[in-house]
MOPAC internal coordinates of N, CA, C and O (Angstrom, degrees):
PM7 1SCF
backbone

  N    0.0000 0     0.00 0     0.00 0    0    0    0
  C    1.4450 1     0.00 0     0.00 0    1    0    0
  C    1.5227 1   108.31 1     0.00 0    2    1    0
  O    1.2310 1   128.97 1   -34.45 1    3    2    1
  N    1.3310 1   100.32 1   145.55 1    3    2    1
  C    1.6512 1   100.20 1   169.70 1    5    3    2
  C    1.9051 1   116.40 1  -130.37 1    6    5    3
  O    1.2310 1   128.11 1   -58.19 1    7    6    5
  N    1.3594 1   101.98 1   121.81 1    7    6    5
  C    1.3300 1   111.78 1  -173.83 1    9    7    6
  C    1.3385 1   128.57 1  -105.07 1   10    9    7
  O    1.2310 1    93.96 1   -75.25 1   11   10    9
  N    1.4988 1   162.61 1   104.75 1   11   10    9
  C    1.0073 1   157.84 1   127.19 1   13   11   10
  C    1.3037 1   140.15 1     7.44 1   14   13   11
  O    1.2310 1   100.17 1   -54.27 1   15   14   13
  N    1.3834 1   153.50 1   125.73 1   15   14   13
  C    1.2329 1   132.85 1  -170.36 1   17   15   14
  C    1.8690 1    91.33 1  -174.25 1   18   17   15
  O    1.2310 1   130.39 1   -56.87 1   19   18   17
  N    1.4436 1    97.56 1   123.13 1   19   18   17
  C    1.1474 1   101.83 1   171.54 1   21   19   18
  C    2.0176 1   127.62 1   -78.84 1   22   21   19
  O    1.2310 1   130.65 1   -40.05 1   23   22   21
  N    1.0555 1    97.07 1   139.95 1   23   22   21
  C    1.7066 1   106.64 1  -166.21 1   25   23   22
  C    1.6679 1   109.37 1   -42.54 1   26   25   23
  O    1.2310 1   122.78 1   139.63 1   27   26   25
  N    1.3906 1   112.28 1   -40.37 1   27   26   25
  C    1.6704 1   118.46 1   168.54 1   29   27   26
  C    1.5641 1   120.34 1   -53.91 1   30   29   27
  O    1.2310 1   126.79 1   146.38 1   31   30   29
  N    1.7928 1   104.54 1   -33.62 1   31   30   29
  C    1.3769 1   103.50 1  -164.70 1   33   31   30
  C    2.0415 1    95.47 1   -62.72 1   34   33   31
  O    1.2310 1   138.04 1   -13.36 1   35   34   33
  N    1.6734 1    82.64 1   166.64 1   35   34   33
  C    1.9861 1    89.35 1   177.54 1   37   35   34
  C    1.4060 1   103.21 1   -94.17 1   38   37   35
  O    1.2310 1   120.90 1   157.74 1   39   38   37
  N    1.4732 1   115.89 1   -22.26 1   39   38   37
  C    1.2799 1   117.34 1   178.48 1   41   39   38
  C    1.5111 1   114.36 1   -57.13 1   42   41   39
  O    1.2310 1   116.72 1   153.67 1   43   42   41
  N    1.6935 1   123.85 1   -26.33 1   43   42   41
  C    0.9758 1   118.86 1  -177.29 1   45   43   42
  C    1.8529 1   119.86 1   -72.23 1   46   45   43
  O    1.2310 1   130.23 1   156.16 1   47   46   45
  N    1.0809 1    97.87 1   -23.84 1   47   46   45
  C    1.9376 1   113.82 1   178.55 1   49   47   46
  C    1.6714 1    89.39 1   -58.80 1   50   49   47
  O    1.2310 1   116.31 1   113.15 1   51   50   49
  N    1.3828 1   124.61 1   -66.85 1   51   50   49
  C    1.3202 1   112.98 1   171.06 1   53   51   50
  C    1.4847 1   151.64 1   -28.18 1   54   53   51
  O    1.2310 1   132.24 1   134.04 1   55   54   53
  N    1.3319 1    93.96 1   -45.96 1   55   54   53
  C    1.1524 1   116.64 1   176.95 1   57   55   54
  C    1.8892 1   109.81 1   -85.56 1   58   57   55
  O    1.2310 1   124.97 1   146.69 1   59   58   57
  N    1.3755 1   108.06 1   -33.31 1   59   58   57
  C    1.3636 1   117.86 1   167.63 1   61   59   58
  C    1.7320 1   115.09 1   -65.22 1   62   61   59
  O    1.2310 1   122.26 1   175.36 1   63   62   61
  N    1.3697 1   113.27 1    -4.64 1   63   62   61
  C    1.5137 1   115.32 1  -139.78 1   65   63   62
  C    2.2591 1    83.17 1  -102.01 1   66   65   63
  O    1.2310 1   131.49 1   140.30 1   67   66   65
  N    1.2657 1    95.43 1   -39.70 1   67   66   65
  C    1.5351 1    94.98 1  -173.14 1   69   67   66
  C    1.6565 1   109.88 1  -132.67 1   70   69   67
  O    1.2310 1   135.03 1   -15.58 1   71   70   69
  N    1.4084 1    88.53 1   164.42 1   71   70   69
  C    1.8099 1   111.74 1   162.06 1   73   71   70
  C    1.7267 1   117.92 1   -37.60 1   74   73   71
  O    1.2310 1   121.90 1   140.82 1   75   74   73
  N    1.6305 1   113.97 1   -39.18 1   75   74   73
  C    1.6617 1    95.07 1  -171.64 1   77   75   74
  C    1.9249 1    86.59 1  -135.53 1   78   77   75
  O    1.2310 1   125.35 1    38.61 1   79   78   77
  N    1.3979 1   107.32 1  -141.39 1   79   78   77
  C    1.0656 1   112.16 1  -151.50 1   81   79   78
  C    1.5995 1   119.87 1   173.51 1   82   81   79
  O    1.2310 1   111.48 1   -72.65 1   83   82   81
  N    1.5152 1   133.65 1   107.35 1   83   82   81
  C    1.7755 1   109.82 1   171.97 1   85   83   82
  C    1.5210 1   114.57 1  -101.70 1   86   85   83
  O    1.2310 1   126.50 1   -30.82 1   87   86   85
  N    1.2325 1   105.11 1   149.18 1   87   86   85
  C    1.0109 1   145.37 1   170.12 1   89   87   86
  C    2.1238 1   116.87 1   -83.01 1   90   89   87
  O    1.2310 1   121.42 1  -109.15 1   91   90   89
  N    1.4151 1   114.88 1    70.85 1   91   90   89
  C    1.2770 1    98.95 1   177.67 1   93   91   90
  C    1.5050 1   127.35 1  -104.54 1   94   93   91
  O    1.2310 1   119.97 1   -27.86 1   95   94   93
  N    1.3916 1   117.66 1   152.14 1   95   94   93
  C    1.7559 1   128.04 1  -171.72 1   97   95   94
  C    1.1180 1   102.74 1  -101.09 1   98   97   95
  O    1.2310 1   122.80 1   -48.55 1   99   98   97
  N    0.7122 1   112.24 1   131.45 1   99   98   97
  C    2.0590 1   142.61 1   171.55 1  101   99   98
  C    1.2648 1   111.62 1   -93.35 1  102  101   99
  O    1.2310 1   116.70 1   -44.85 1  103  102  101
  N    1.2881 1   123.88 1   135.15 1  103  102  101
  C    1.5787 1   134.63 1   177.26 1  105  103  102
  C    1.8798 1   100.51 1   -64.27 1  106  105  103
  O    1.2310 1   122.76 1     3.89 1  107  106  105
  N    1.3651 1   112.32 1  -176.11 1  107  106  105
  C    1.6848 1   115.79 1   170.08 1  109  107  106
  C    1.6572 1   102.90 1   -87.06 1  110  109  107
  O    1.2310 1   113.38 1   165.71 1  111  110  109
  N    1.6351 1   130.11 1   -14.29 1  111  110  109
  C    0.8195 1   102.52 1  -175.05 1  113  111  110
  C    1.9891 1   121.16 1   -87.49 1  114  113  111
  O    1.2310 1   120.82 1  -163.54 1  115  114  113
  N    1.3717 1   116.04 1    16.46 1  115  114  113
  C    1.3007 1   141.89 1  -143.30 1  117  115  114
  C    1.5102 1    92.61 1  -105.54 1  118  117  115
  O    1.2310 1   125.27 1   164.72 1  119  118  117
  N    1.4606 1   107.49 1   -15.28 1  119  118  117
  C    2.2947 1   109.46 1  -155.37 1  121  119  118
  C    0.9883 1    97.33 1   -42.75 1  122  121  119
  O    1.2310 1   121.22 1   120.95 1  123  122  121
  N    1.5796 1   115.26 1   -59.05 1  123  122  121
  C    1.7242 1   115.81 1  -167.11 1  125  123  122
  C    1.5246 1   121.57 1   -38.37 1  126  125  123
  O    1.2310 1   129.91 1   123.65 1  127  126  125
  N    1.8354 1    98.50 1   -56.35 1  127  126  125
  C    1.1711 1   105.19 1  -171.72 1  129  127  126
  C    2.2191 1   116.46 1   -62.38 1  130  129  127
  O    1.2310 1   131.48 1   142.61 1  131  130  129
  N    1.3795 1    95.45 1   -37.39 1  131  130  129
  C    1.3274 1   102.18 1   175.15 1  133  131  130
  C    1.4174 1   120.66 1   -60.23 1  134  133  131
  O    1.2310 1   122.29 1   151.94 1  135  134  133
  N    1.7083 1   113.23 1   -28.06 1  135  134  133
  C    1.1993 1   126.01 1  -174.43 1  137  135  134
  C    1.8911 1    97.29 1   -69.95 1  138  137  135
  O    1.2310 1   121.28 1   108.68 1  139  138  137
  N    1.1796 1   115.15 1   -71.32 1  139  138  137
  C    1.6278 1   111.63 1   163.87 1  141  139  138
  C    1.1019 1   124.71 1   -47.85 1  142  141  139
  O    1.2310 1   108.64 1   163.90 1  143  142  141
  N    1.1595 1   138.86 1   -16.10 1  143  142  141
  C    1.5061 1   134.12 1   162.97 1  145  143  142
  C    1.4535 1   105.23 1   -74.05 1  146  145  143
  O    1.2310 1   120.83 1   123.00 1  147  146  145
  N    0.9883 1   116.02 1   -57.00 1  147  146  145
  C    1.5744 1   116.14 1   172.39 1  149  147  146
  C    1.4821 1   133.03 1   -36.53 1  150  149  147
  O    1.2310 1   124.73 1   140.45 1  151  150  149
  N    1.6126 1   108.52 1   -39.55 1  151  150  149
  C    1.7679 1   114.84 1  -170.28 1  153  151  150
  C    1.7728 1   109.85 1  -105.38 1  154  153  151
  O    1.2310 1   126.84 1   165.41 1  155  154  153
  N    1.4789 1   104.44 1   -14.59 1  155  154  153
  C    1.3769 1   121.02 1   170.51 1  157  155  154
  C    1.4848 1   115.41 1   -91.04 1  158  157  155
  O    1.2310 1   123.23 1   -38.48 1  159  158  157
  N    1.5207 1   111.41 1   141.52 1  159  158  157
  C    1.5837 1    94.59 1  -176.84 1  161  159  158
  C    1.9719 1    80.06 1  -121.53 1  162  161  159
  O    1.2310 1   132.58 1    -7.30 1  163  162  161
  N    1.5581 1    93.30 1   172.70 1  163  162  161
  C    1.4533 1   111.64 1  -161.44 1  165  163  162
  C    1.3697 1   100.89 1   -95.11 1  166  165  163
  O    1.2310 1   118.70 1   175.71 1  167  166  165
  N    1.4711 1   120.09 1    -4.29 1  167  166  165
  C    1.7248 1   129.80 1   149.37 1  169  167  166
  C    1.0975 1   113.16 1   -43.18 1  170  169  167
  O    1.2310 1   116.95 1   131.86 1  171  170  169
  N    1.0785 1   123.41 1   -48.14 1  171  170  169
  C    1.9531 1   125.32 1  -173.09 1  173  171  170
  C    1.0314 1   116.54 1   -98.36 1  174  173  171
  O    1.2310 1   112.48 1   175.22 1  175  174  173
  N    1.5962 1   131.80 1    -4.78 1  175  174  173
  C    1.1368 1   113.06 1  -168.15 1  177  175  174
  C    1.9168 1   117.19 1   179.00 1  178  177  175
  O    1.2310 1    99.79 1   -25.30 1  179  178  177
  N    0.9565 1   154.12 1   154.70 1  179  178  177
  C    1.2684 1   144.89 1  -147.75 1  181  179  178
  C    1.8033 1    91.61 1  -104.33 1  182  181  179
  O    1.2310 1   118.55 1  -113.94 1  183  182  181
  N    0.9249 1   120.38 1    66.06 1  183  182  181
  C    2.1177 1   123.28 1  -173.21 1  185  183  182
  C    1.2590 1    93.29 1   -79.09 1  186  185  183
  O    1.2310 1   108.65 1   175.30 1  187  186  185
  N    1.3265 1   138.84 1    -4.70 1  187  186  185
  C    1.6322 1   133.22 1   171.48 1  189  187  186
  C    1.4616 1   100.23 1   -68.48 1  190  189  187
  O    1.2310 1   119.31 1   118.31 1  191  190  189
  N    1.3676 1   118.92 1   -61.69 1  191  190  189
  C    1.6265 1   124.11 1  -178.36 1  193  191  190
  C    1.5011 1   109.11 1   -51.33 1  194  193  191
  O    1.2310 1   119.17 1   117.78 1  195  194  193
  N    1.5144 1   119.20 1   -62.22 1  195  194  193
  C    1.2884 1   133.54 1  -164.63 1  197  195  194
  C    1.0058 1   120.40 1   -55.29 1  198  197  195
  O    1.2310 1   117.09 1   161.73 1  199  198  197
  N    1.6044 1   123.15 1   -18.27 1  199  198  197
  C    1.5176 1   141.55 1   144.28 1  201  199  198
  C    1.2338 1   133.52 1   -86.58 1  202  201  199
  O    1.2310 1   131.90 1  -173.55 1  203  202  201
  N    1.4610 1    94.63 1     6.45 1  203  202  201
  C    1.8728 1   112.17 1   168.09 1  205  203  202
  C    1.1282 1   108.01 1    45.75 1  206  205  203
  O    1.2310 1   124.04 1  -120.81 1  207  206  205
  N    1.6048 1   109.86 1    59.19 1  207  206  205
  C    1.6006 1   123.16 1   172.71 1  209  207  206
  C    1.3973 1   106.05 1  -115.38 1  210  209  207
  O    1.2310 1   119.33 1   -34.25 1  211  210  209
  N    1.6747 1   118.88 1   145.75 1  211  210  209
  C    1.6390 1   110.16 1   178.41 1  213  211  210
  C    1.2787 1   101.36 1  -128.44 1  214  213  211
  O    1.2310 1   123.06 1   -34.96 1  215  214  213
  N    1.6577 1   111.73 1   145.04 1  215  214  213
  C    1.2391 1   108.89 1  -171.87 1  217  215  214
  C    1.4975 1    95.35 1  -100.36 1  218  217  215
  O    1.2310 1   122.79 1   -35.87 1  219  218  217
  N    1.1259 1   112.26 1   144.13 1  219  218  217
  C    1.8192 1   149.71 1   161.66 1  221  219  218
  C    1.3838 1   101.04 1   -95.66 1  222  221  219
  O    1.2310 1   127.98 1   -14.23 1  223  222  221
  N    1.5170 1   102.25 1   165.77 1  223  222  221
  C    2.0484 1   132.50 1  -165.12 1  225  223  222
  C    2.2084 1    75.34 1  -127.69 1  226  225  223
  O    1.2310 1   138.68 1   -43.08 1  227  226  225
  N    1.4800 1    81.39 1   136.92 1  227  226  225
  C    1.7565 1   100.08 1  -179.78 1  229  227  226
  C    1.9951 1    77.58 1  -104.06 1  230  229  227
  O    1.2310 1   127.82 1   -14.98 1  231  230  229
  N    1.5035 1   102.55 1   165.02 1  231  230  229
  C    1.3877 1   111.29 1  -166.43 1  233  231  230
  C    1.7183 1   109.19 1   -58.99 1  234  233  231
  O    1.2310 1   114.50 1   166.57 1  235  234  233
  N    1.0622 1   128.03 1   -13.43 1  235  234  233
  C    1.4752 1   150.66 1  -154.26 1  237  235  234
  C    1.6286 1    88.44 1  -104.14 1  238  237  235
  O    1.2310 1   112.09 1   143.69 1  239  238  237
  N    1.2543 1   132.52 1   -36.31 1  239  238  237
  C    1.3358 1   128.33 1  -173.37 1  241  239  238
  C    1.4786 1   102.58 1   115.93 1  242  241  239
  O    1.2310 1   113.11 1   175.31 1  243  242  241
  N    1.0176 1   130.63 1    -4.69 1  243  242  241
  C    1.6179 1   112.18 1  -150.86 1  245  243  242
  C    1.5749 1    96.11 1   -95.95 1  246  245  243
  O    1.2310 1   115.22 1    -6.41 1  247  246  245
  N    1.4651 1   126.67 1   173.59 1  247  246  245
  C    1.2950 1   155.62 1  -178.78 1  249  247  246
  C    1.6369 1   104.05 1   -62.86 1  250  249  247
  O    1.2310 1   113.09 1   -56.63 1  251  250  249
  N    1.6470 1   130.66 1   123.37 1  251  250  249
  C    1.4353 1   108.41 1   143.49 1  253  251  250
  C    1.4342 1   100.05 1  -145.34 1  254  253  251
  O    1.2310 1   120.83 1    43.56 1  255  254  253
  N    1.2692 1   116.02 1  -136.44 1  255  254  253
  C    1.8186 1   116.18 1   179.79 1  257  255  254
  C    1.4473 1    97.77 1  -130.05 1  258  257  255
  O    1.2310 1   116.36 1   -25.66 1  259  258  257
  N    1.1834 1   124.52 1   154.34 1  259  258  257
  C    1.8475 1   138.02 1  -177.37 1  261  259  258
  C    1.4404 1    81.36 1   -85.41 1  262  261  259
  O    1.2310 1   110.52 1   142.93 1  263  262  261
  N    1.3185 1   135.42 1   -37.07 1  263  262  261
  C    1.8772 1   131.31 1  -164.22 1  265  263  262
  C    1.6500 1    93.86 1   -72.56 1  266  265  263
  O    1.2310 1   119.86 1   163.15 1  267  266  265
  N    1.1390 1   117.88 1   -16.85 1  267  266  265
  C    1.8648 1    99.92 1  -167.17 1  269  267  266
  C    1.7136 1   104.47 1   -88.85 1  270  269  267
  O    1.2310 1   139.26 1   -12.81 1  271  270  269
  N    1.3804 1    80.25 1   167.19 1  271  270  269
  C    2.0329 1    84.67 1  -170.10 1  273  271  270
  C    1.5430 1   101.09 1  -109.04 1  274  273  271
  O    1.2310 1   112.14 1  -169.07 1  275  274  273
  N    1.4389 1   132.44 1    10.93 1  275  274  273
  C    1.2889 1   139.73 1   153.39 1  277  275  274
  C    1.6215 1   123.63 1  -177.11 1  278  277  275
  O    1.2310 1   121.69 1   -21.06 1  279  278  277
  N    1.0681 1   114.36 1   158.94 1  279  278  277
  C    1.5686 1   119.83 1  -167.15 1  281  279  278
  C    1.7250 1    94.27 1  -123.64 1  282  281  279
  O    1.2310 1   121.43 1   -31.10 1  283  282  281
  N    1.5217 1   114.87 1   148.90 1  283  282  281
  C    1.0682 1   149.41 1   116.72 1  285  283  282
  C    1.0806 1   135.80 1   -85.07 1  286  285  283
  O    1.2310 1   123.18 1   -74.83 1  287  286  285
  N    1.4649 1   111.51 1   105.17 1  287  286  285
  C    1.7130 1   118.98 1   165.73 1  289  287  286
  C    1.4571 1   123.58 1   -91.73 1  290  289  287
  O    1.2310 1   130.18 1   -56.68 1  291  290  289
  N    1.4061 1    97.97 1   123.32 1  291  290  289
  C    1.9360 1   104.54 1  -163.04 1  293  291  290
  C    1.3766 1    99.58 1  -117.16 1  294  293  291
  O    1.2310 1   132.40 1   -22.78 1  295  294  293
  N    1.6222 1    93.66 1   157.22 1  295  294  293
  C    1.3752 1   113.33 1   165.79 1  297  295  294
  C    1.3160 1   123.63 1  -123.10 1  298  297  295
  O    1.2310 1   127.34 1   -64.74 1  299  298  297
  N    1.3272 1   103.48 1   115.26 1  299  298  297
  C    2.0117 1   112.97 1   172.91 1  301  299  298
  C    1.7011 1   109.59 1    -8.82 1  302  301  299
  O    1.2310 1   118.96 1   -84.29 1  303  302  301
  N    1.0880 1   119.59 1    95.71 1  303  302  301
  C    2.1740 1    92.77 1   149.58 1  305  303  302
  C    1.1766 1   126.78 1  -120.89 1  306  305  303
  O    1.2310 1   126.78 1   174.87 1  307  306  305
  N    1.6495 1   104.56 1    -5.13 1  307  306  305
  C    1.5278 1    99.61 1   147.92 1  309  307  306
  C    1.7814 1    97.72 1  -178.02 1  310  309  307
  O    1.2310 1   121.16 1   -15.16 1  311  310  309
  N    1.4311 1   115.40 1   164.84 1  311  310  309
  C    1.2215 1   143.97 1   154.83 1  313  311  310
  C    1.3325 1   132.68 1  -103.29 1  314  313  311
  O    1.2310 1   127.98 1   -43.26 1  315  314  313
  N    1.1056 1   102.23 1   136.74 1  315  314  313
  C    1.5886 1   115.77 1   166.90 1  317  315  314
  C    1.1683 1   121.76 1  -174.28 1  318  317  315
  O    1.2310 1   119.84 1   -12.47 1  319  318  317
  N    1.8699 1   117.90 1   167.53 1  319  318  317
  C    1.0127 1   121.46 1  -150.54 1  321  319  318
  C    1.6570 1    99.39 1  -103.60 1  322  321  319
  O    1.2310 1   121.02 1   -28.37 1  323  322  321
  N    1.5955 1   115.66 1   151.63 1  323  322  321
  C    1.3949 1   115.25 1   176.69 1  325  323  322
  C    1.7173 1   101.65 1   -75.64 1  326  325  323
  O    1.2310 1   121.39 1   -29.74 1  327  326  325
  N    1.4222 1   114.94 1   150.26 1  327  326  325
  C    1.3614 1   120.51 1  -169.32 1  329  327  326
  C    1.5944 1   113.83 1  -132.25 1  330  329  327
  O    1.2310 1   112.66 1   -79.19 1  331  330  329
  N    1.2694 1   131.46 1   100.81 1  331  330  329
  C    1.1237 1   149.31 1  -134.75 1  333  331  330
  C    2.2534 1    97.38 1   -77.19 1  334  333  331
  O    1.2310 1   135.13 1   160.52 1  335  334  333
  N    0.6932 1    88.33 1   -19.48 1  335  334  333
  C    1.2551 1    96.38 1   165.83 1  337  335  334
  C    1.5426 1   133.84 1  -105.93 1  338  337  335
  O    1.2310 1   125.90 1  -153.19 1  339  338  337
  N    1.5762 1   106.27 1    26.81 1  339  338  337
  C    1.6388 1   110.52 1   173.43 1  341  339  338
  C    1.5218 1    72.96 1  -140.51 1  342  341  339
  O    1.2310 1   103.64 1  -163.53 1  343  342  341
  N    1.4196 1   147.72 1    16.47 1  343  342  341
  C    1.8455 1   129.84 1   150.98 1  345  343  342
  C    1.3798 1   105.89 1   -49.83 1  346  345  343
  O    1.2310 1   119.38 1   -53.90 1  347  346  345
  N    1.3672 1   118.79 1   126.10 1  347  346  345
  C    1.5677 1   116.03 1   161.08 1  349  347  346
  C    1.6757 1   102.98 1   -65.25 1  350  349  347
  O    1.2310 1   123.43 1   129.24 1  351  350  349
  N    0.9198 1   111.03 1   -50.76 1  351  350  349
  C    1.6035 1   101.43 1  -162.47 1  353  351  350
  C    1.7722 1    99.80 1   -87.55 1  354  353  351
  O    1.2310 1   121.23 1   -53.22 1  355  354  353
  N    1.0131 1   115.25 1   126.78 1  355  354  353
  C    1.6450 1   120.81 1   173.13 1  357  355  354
  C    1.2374 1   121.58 1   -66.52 1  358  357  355
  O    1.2310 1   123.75 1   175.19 1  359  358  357
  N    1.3198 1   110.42 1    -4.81 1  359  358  357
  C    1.6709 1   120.61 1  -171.49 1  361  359  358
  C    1.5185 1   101.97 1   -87.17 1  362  361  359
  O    1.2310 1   115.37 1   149.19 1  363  362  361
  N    1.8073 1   126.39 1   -30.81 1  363  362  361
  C    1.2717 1   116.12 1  -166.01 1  365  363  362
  C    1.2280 1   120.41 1   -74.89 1  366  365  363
  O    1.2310 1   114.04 1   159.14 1  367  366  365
  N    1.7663 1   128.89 1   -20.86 1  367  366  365
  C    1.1758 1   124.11 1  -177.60 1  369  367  366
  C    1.5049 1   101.17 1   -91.24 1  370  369  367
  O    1.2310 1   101.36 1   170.22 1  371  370  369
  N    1.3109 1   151.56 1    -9.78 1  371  370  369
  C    1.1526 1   135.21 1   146.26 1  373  371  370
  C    1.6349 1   125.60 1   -51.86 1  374  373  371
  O    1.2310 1   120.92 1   127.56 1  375  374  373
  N    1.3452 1   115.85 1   -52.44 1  375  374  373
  C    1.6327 1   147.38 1  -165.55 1  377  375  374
  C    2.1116 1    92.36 1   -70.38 1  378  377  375
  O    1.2310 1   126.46 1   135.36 1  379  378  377
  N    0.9264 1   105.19 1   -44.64 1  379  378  377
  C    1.4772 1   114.03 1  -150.70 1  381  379  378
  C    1.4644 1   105.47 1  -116.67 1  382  381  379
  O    1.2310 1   109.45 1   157.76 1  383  382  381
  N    1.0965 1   137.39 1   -22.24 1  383  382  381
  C    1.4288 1   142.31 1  -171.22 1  385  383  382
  C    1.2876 1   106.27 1  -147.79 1  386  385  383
  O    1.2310 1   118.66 1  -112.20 1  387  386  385
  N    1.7896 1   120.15 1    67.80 1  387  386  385
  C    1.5409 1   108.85 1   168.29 1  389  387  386
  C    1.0865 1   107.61 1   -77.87 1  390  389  387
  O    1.2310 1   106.56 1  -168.99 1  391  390  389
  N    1.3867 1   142.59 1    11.01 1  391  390  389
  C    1.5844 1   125.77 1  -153.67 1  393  391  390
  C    1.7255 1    88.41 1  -152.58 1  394  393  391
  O    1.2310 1   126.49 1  -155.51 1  395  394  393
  N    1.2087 1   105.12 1    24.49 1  395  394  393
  C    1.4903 1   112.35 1  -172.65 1  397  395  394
  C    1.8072 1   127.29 1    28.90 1  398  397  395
  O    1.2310 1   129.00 1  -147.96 1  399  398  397
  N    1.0094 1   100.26 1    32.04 1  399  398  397
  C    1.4902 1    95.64 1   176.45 1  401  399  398
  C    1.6665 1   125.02 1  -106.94 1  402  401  399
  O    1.2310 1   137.51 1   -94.70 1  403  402  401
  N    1.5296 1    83.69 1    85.30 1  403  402  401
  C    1.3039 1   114.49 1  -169.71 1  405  403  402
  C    1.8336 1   114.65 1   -54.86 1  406  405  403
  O    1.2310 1   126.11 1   -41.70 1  407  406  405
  N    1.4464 1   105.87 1   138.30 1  407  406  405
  C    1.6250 1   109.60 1  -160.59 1  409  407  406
  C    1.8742 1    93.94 1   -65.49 1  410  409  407
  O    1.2310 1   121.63 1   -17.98 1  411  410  409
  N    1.6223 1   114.48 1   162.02 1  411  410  409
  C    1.2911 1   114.85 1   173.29 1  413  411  410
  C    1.6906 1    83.61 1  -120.10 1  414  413  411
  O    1.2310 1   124.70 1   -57.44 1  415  414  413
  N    1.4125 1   108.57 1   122.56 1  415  414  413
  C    1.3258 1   121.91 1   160.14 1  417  415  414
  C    1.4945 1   125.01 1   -73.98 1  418  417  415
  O    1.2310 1   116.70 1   -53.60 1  419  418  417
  N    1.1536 1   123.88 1   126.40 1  419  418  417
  C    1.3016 1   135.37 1   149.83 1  421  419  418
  C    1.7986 1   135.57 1   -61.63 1  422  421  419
  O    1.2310 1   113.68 1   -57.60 1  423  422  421
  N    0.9797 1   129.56 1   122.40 1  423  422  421
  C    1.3199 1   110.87 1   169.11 1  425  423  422
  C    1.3280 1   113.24 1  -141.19 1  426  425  423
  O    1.2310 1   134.65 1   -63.18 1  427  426  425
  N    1.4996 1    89.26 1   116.82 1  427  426  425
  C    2.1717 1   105.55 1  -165.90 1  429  427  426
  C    1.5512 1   110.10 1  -117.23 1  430  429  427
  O    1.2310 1   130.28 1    -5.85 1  431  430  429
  N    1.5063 1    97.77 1   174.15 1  431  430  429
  C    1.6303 1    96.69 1  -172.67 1  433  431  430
  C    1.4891 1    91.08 1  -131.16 1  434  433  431
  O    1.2310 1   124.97 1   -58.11 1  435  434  433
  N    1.3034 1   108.05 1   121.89 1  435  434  433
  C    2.1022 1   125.65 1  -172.65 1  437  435  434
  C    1.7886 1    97.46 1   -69.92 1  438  437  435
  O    1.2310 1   135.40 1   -90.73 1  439  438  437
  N    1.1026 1    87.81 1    89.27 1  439  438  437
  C    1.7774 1    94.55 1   177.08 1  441  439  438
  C    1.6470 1   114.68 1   -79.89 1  442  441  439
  O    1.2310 1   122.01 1   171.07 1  443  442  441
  N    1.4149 1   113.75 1    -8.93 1  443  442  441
  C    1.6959 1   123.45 1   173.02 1  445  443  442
  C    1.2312 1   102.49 1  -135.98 1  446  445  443
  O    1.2310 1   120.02 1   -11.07 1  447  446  445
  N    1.1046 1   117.56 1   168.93 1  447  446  445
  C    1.3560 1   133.59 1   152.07 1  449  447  446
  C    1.4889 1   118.38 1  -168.98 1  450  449  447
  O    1.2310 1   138.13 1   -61.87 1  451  450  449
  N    1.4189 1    82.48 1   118.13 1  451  450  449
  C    2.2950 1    89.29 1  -179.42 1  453  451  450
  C    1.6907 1   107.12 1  -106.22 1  454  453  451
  O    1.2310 1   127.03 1   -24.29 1  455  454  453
  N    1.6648 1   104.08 1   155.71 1  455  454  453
  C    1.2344 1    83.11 1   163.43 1  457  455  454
  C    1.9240 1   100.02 1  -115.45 1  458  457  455
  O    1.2310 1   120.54 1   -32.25 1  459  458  457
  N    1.3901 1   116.57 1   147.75 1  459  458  457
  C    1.4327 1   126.05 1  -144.47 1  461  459  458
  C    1.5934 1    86.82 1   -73.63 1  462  461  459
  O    1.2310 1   101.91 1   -30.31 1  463  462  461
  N    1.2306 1   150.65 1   149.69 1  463  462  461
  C    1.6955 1   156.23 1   178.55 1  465  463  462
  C    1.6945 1    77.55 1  -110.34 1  466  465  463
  O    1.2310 1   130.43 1   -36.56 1  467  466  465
  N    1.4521 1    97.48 1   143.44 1  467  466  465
  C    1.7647 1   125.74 1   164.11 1  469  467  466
  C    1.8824 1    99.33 1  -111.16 1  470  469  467
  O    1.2310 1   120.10 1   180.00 1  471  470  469

């Protein structure tokens, strides 16, 4: 899998912090909550609780939510940063990066995958 994450997000210190990483899916009835996870960062404020989400250990140890309906557990194989000068289209680093903070890509290999039982 390959994932995106901008250098501001806090999620990225995490993901910077170790060797692997999960990846969890949310049902459609979750939008709201995903929608607030998204515009809130976990710098200001505990938005894991405030969306009355609990984190669980996947058998490997790692981090996910009891609310998700499956996990991917990844492993690092490399990083890097998107580079505004290999965009084919010239329009995306205007449209997508006014403040230039270009995504740092991930690229992992899903060494588990559960799907979460309710």
């Amino acid at each position: 899998v390959t994932v995106g994450i901008r250098p501001q997000r806090f999620t990225k210190e995490f993901v910077d912090a170790g060797d692997t990483f999960t990846l969890t899916f949310f049902d459609g009835e979750r939008k709201q909550e995903m929608g607030y996870l998204g515009k809130v960062s976990g710098r200001d404020e505990d938005k894991i609780s405030k969306v009355n989400f609990h984190v669980v250990e996947t058998e490997e140890g790692e981090p996910t939510f009891e609310e998700g309906t499956m996990v991917f557990v990844c492993k690092k194989l490399m990083e890097t940063q998107l580079n505004p000068e290999e965009f084919i289209d010239p329009e995306v680093d205007g449209r997508w990066y006014p403040e230039k903070d270009y995504h740092h890509m991930y690229t992992a290999e899903v060494v588990a995958a559960y799907r979460i039982e309710k």
